[in-house]
ZAMARGU-4260 file (C-alpha; in steps of 0.2 Angstrom, whole numbers, plus 5000, padded with zeros to 4 digits):
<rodrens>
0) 5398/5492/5775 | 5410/5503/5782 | 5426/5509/5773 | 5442/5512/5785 | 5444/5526/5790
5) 5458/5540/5787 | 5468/5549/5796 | 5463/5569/5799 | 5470/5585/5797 | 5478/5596/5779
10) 5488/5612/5770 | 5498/5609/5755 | 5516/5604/5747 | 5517/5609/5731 | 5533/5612/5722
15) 5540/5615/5703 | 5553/5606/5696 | 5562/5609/5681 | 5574/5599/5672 | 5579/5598/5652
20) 5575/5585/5642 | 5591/5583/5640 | 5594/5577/5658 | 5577/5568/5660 | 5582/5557/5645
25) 5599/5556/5648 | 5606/5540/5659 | 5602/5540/5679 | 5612/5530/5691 | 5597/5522/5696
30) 5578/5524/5700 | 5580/5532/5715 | 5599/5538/5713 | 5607/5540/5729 | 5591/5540/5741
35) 5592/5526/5754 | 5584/5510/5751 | 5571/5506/5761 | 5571/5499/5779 | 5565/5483/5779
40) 5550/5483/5791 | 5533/5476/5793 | 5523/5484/5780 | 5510/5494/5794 | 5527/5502/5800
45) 5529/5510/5782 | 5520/5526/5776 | 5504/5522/5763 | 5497/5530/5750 | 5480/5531/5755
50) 5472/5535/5740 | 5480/5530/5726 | 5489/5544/5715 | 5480/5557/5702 | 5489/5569/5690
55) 5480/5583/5682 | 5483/5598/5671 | 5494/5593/5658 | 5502/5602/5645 | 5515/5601/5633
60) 5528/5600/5644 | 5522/5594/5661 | 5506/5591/5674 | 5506/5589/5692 | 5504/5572/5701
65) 5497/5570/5718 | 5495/5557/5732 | 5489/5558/5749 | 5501/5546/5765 | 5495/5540/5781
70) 5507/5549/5791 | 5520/5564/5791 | 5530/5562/5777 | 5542/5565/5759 | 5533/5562/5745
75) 5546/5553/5733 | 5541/5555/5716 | 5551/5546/5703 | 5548/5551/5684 | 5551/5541/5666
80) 5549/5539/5650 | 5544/5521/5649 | 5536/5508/5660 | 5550/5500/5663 | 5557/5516/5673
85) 5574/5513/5666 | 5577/5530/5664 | 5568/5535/5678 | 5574/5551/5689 | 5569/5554/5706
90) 5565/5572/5711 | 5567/5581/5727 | 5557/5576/5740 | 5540/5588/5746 | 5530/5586/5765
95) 5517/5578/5767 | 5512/5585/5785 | 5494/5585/5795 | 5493/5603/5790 | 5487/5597/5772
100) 5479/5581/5780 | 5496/5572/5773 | 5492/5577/5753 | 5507/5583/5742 | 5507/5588/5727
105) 5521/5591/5712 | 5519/5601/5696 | 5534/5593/5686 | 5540/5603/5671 | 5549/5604/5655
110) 5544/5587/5649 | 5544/5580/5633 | 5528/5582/5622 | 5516/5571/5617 | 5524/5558/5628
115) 5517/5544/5638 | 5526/5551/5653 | 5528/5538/5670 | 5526/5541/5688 | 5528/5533/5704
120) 5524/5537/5719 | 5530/5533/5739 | 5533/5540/5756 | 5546/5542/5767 | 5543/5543/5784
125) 5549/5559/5795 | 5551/5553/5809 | 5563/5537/5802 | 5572/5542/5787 | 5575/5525/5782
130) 5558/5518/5782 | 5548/5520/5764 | 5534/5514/5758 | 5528/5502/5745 | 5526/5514/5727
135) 5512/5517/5716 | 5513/5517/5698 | 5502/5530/5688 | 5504/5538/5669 | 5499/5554/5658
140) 5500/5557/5641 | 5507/5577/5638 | 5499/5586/5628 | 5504/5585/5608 | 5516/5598/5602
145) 5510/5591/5585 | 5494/5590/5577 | 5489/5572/5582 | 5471/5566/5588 | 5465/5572/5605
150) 5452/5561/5615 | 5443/5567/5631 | 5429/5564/5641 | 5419/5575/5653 | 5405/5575/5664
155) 5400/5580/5683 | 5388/5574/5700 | 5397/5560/5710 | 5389/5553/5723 | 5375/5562/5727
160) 5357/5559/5733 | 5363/5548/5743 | 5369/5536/5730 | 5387/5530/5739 | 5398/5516/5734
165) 5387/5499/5731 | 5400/5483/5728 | 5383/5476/5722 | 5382/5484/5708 | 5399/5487/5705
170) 5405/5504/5711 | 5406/5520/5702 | 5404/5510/5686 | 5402/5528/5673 | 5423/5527/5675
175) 5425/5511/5673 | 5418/5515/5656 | 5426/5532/5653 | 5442/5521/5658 | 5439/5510/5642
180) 5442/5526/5628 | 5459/5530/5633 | 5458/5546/5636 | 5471/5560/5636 | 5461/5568/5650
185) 5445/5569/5660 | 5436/5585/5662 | 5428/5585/5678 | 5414/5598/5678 | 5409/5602/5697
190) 5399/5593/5710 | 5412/5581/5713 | 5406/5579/5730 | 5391/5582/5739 | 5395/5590/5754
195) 5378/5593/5759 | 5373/5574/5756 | 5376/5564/5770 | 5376/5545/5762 | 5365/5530/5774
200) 5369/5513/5772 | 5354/5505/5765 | 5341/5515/5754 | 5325/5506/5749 | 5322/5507/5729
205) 5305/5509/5723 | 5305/5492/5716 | 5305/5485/5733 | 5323/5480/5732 | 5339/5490/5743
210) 5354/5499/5737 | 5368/5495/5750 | 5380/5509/5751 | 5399/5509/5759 | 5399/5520/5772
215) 5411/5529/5782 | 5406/5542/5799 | 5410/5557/5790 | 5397/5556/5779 | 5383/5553/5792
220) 5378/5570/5791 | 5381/5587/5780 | 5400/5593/5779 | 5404/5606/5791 | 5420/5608/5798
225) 5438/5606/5786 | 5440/5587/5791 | 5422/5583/5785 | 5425/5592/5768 | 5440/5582/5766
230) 5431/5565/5771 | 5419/5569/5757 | 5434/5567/5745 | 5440/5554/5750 | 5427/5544/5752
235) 5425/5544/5733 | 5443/5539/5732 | 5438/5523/5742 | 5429/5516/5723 | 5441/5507/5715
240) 5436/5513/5697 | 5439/5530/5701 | 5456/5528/5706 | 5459/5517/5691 | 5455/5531/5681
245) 5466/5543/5691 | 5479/5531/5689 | 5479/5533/5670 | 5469/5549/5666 | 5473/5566/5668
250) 5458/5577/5678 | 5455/5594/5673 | 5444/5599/5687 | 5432/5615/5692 | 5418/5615/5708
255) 5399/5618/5708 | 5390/5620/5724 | 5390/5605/5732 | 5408/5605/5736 | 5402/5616/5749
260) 5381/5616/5750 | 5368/5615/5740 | 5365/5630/5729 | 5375/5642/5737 | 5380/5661/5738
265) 5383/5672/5747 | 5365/5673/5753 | 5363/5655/5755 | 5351/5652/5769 | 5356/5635/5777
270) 5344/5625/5783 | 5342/5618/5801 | 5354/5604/5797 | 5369/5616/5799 | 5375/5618/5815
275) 5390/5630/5807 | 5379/5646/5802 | 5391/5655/5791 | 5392/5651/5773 | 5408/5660/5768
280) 5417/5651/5782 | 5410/5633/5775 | 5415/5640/5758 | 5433/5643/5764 | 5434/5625/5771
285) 5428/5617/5756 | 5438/5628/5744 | 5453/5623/5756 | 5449/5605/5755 | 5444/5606/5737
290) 5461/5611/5731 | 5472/5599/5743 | 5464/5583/5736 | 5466/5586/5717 | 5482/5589/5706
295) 5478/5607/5702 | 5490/5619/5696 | 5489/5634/5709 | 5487/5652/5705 | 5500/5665/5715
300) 5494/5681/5713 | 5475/5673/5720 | 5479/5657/5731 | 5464/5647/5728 | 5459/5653/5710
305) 5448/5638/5703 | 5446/5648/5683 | 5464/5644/5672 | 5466/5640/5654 | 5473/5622/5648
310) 5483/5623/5632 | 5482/5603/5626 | 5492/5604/5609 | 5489/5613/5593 | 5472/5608/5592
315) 5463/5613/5610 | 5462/5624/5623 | 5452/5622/5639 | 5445/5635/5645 | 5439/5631/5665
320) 5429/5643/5673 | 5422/5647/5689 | 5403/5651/5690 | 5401/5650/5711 | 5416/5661/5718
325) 5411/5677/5711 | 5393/5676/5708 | 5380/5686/5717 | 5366/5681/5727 | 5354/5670/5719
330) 5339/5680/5717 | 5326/5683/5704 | 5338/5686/5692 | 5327/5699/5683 | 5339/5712/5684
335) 5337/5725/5667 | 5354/5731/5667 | 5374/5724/5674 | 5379/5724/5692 | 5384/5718/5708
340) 5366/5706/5709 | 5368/5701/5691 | 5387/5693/5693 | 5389/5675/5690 | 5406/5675/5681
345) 5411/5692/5691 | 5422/5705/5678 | 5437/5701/5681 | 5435/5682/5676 | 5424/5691/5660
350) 5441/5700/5656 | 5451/5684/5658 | 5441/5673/5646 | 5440/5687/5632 | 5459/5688/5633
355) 5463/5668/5633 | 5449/5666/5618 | 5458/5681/5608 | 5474/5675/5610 | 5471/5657/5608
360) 5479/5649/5592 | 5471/5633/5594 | 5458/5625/5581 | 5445/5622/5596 | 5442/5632/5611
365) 5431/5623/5624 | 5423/5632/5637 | 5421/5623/5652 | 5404/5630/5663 | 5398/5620/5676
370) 5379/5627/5674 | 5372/5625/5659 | 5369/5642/5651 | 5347/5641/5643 | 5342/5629/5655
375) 5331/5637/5670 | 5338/5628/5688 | 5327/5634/5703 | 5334/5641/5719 | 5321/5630/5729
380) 5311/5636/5743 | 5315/5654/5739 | 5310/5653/5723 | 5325/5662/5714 | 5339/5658/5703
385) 5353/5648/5705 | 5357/5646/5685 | 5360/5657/5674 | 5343/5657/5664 | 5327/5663/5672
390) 5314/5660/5661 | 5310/5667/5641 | 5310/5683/5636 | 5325/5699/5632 | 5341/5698/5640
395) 5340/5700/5659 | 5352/5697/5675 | 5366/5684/5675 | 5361/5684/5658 | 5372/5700/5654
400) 5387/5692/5654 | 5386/5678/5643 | 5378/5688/5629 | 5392/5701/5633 | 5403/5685/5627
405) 5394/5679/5615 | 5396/5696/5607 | 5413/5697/5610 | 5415/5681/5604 | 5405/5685/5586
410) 5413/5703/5584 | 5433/5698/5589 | 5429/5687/5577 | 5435/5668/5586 | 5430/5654/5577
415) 5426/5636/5584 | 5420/5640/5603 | 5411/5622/5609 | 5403/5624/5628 | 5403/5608/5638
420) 5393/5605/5655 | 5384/5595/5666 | 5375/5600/5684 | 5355/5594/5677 | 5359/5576/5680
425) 5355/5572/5662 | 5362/5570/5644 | 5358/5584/5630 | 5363/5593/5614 | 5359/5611/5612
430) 5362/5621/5595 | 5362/5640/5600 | 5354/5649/5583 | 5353/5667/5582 | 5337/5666/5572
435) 5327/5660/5584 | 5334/5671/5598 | 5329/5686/5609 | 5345/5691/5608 | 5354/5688/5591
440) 5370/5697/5592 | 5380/5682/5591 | 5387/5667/5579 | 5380/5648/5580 | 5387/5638/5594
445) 5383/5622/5603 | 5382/5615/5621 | 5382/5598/5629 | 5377/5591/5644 | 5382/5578/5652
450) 5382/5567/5669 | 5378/5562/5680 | 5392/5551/5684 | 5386/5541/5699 | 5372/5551/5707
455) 5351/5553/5704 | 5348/5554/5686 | 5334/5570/5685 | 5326/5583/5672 | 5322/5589/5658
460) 5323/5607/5664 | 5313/5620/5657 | 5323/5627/5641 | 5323/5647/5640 | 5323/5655/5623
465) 5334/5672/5627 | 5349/5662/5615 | 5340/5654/5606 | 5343/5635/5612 | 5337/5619/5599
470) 5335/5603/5610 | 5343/5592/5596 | 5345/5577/5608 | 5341/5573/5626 | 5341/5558/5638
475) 5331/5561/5654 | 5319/5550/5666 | 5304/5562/5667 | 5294/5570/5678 | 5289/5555/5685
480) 5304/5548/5686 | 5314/5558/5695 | 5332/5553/5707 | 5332/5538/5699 | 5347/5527/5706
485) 5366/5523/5699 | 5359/5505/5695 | 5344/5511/5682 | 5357/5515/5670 | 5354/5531/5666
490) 5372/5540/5672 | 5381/5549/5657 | 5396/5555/5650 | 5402/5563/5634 | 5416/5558/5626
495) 5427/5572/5612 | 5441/5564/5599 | 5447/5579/5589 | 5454/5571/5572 | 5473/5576/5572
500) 5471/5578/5551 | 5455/5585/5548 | 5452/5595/5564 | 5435/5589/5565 | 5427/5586/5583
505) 5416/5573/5588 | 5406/5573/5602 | 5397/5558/5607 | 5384/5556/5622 | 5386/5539/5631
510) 5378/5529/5644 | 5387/5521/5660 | 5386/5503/5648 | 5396/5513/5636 | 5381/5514/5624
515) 5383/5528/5611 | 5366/5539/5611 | 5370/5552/5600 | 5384/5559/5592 | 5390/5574/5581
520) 5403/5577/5569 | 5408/5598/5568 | 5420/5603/5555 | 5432/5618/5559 | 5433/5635/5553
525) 5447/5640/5546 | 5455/5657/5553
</rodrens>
C-alpha cells in the first residue's frame, strides 16, 4: 500500500495576532467578514489541506494552529467561541509558499481562558484570489485561569522499527485511545519520527504471519536531504488517528534523536547507509523540518530553540527541555568533574530551568526530559553513552548536571517537581529516594515512562543507582522478547488528571487497549 504522495519543498509563516476579548466576543458581520466567497470550481482546482490541522502550545490566553496546503497559498484562519462559529472572526491571511513546503502556522492571542476555543482552517490560492478551498474544523481548550482539573497525556516513539501504518490492524491505534480521555493536551516526548528508519512494505512476524505497512518513496531509505525529513512527518500524518487527535488535542512537543539519526551528536558516526556525511548539516535539515510541521511557539532571540516553559493554568507548568542540541559527544560518560564532554542540557538551558522552576507559582511543575535520567541506554557499536546514566557508582559525566538541579531544586526550596519521559520503548515508575543514593543532596521525586506510541516495544534497561531510582512498576517484553510489533499490544501511554480542588496528581500507565496498569495518587506540598 502506498499513500499519495505530497507535494515538496518548505520555510515558515508564522504570525501573532492580537485582538480583545472584547472584540473576539463581540458581533462579526459574518464568518469570513468581507473576504471573497469562494470560486466555484472543481474541487482538484481548489487548495487542500493536506494534512489535517494541529494546534499546540496553549495558554491562558492563546495557542498556535497549523496546517499544511497543496499549493502556494493564504492560510485563512477563522476563530470562535462555539461550534457553531457564530461568532467566528477571520484573521489576516499568512503564506503558505514552497519555501516552507506550503505549512503555516498562526500563534493567535489574547483569548479567553479556560475556553473551548474553535478554529477552521482553509486556503486561498495565490495565483486565483477567488479560488478557496474546502475548511477543516479543529478545537483547543485554553488553559484555566481558574483552578479547575487538568488532564494530559504523554508518551514518545512513532513509527519506528520499521513498524509503519497497518490498516489491518488499525493504524496508530495508541491515539485512538489517548483520544478517548479528552485531554487538554498531549505531551509529545521526542522521537516523533524516525528518520533513520526507512519503513518496507511487508515485514514477516515471528508467528509466521506479515505486518502490511503503507508506504510512501520517501521512506524507502534513511532521511537525508530536507524533503526526506519532511516526508517523515508527514507520512505519520497520513494515520487517521493521529490527526483525529491533532484535530482536538493540543501537542506540546520536543525531539530526541531520531528526528535526525540514530543516537546522535556531534560525534556521531553514520553508518554506510548515509550518503550525506555531515551530521550537523542532517541536524539542520531535520531541525528545519521539525519545526515547520508542528504548531510550535518560535523563540526570536534563538530561531530554532526546541526548550520553552508552558504555563497551563494555576495548577501546572510544563517544563520542555532539550536534551540533543547542546549535548556533547556521546562518550564514556566517566567524566569526574563538569565540562564541555559532560554537557547534555548545556548551561545556558541549566540557567533557564532554575529560573522558570523558581519563579513558577504553579502547584505542579512537570519536567519534560526526553531520556530518562537512571536508566543506562548504550551508544551501540562504540560502546559509550547516549543517556545520561552510565552505570552505578558516585556522581560522574552527564550526570553533573541533573544532580546540580536536583540540588537546586532541594536547596531553593520548590516543592512538587514530577519528571515525565519515554525513549526506552517501555512503561515504568521510578521513586528517586535519597537514602538509597550515591548522591543524596536532594528531596524525593518521581519519574515515568512511557511509550512507545506505535513502534518496537523493548527493555528493561539496566537501572543505575547514582539517584537512588525504586522500580515501583514496570511493563517490558524481556530480553527475549525484544522489538515486538504494534499488534502485540504492548505500546503505552501515561495519562496525568490534576484534581482542580485537592491539587492532587494522578498518574496512570495505560496500554494501547486503554487498560490501566498502574496508577498513583501524589498529594501537593503546600508552599
Amino acid at each position: 500500500m502506498t499513500a499519495p504522495d505530497a507535494p515538496k519543498t518548505t520555510s515558515e509563516s508564522t504570525m501573532n495576532i492580537k485582538f480583545s476579548r472584547r472584540h473576539f466576543l463581540a458581533t462579526s458581520t459574518g464568518a469570513l467578514g468581507a473576504i471573497a466567497m469562494p470560486y466555484l470550481s472543481r474541487a482538484a482546482d481548489r487548495p487542500a489541506v493536506t494534512h489535517g490541522v494541529q494546534s499546540g502550545d496553549v495558554t491562558v490566553d492563546g495557542g498556535v494552529v497549523w496546517a499544511r496546503a497543496d499549493r502556494p497559498s493564504q492560510m485563512l484562519v477563522e476563530v470562535a467561541t462555539t461550534e457553531s462559529f457564530k461568532d467566528a472572526r477571520a484573521l489576516p491571511p499568512i503564506a503558505a509558499l514552497p519555501e516552507s513546503d506550503f505549512t503555516a502556522k498562526m500563534l493567535i492571542e489574547n483569548l479567553p481562558g479556560g475556553q473551548d476555543i474553535f478554529y477552521r482552517v482553509r486556503f486561498r490560492d495565490l495565483s486565483h484570489g477567488a479560488i478557496e478551498g474546502e475548511p477543516v474544523v479543529g478545537r483547543f481548550r485554553t488553559a484555566p485561569a481558574d483552578r479547575r482539573d487538568v488532564s494530559f497525556v504523554w508518551g514518545g516513539d512513532v513509527a519506528g522499527q520499521g513498524w509503519g501504518i497497518n490498516p489491518d490492524d488499525g493504524g496508530m491505534f495508541t491515539f485512538s485511545a489517548m483520544r478517548k480521555h479528552r485531554p487538554d493536551f498531549f505531551l509529545h516526548s521526542g522521537d516523533t519520527i524516525y528518520a533513520d528508519g526507512p519503513i518496507e512494505s511487508e515485514v514477516k512476524l515471528a508467528d509466521g504471519k506479515t505486518w502490511k505497512n503503507v508506504t510512501i518513496p520517501e521512506k524507502a531509505k534513511v532521511a537525508e536531504t530536507l524533503d526526506e525529513y519532511r516526508a517523515a512527518h508527514k507520512y505519520n500524518l497520513t494515520d487517521a488517528n493521529l490527526r483525529a487527535v491533532n484535530a482536538e488535542v493540543p501537542i506540546f512537543v520536543q525531539w530526541d534523536d531520531h528526528e535526525v539519526t540514530n543516537n546522535w551528536s556531534l560525534s556521531k558516526e553514520l553508518p554506510a547507509t548515509y550518503k550525506v556525511r555531515d551530521i550537523a548539516l542532517l541536524a539542520a535539515r531535520a531541525g528545519r523540518a521539525f519545526h515547520e510541521m508542528y504548531p510550535m511557539r518560535e523563540s526570536i532571540n534563538e530561531p530554532g530553540r526546541v526548550y520553552r516553559q508552558i504555563s497551563y493554568g494555576p495548577h501546572l507548568d510544563v517544563f520542555v527541555l532539550d536534551e540533543r542540541s547542546y549535548r556533547g559527544p556521546n562518550g564514556a560518560n566517566l567524566e569526574t568533574a563538569y565540562g564541555p564532554a559532560s554537557y547534555f542540557l548545556g548551561p545556558d538551558q541549566i540557567a533557564w530551568l532554575k529560573r522558570g522552576l523558581l519563579n513558577s507559582r504553579a502547584t505542579w511543575k512537570v519536567i519534560a526530559s526526553d531520556m530518562p535520567l537512571s536508566l543506562v541506554v548504550s551508544d551501540t557499536p562504540k560502546g559509550g553513552s547516549e543517556a545520561i546514566a552510565q552505570g552505578d557508582g558516585p556522581v560522574r559525566g552527564r550526570e553533573f548536571e541533573i544532580a546540580d538541579i536536583l540540588r537546586f531544586i532541594k536547596t531553593a526550596p520548590i516543592s512538587n517537581t514530577v519528571w515525565l519521559t519515554a525513549d526506552v520503548h517501555y512503561a515504568a515508575a521510578h521513586y528517586y529516594d535519597p537514602n538509597k543514593a550515591q548522591f543524596q543532596d536532594f528531596e524525593p521525586f518521581w519519574e515515568f515512562v512511557s511509550g512507545p506510541l506505535h513502534a518496537g516495544t523493548f527493555g528493561p534497561n539496566a537501572l543505575d543507582n547514582t539517584f537512588g531510582p525504586e522500580v515501583r512498576f514496570v511493563k517490558a517484553p524481556g530480553k527475549d522478547s525484544q522489538n515486538l510489533p504494534p499488534s502485540a499490544g504492548m505500546q503505552f501511554f501515561g495519562h496525568v488528571k490534576i484534581d482542580g480542588a485537592s491539587g492532587q496528581m494522578t498518574v496512570t500507565l495505560r496500554d494501547r487497549a486503554d487498560v490501566a496498569l498502574w496508577s498513583t495518587t501524589l498529594d501537593p506540598k503546600l508552599a
